[in-house]
C-alpha positions, 0 to 999 in steps of 0.5 A: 539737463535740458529745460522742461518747459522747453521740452513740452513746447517741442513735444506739443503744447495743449489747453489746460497746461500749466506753467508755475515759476516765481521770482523775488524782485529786489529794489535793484531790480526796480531801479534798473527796470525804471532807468530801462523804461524812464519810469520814474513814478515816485511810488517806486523811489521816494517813501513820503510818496508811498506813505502819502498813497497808503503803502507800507513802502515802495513798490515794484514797477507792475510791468516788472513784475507782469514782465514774468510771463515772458519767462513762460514766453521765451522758453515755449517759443511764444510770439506775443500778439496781446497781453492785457494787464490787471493789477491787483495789490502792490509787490514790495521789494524782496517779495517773491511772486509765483506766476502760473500761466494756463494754456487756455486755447490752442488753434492749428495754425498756432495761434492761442491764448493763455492767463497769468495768476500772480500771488505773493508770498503770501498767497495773496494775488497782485495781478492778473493777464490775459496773453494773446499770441502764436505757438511754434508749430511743426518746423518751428519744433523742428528747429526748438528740438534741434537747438535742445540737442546742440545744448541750447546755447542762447538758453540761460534757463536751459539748466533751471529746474521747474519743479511746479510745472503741470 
């Protein structure tokens, strides 16, 4: 089953297309994000830390959890140009984030732009973004069409269901 997200970008993406997926993040998540990035805030590893800034425990890496839009990236072919953040409220260990990306502008050349929407668990919105980038255009889809035939080998999601796509 080839990826959905995948088949839209070779059929032809367009504004106001939506891409909805979620991801829980662990606390494992969060330690091998920091040794990757050498950051290691307190907020993310020591509760006298937390407890001090008013959170009801350790929190994720913003940038982890802002890190979902590449999943949206990776399967449309998106070369990121600019990504603008805004975080809004903390994302503890095992809450499950849903981020939506919206298409908002698509030119001829490829070049567009879209916004991100997380929420927890809860429904509750812990951030925001804004992504500048480039679309596969006509051979690039060429090529994205030839790899889903081949099965899309290099695709570790190329079996992920996406049942919130729009």
């Amino acid at each position: 089953m080839a990826n959905p997200i995948r088949l839209k970008s070779i059929e032809g993406l367009k504004p106001g297309n939506t891409f909805t997926f979620q991801r829980t993040f662990t606390q494992q998540d969060t330690v091998l994000f920091g040794d990757i990035t050498r950051d290691y805030n307190p907020v993310h590893y020591d509760g006298r830390w937390t407890d001090e800034k008013g959170f009801k425990g350790l929190i994720c890496h913003g940038l982890l959890v802002g890190s979902m839009i590449c999943e949206f990236g990776g399967q449309v072919g998106w070369l990121a140009t600019g990504m603008e953040f805004k975080f809004v409220g903390p994302v503890y260990f095992n809450d499950t984030v849903q981020c939506s990306v919206t298409i908002t502008q698509i030119e001829e050349n490829g070049r567009a732009e879209a916004e991100a929407v997380f929420t927890n668990q809860e429904d509750q919105p812990v951030g925001y973004a804004h992504m500048t980038g480039r679309l596969p255009i006509k051979k690039e889809k060429e090529i994205l069409s030839a790899m889903e035939q081949e099965g899309d080998p290099t695709n570790r999601l190329a079996n992920e269901r996406y049942p919130l796509m729009d």
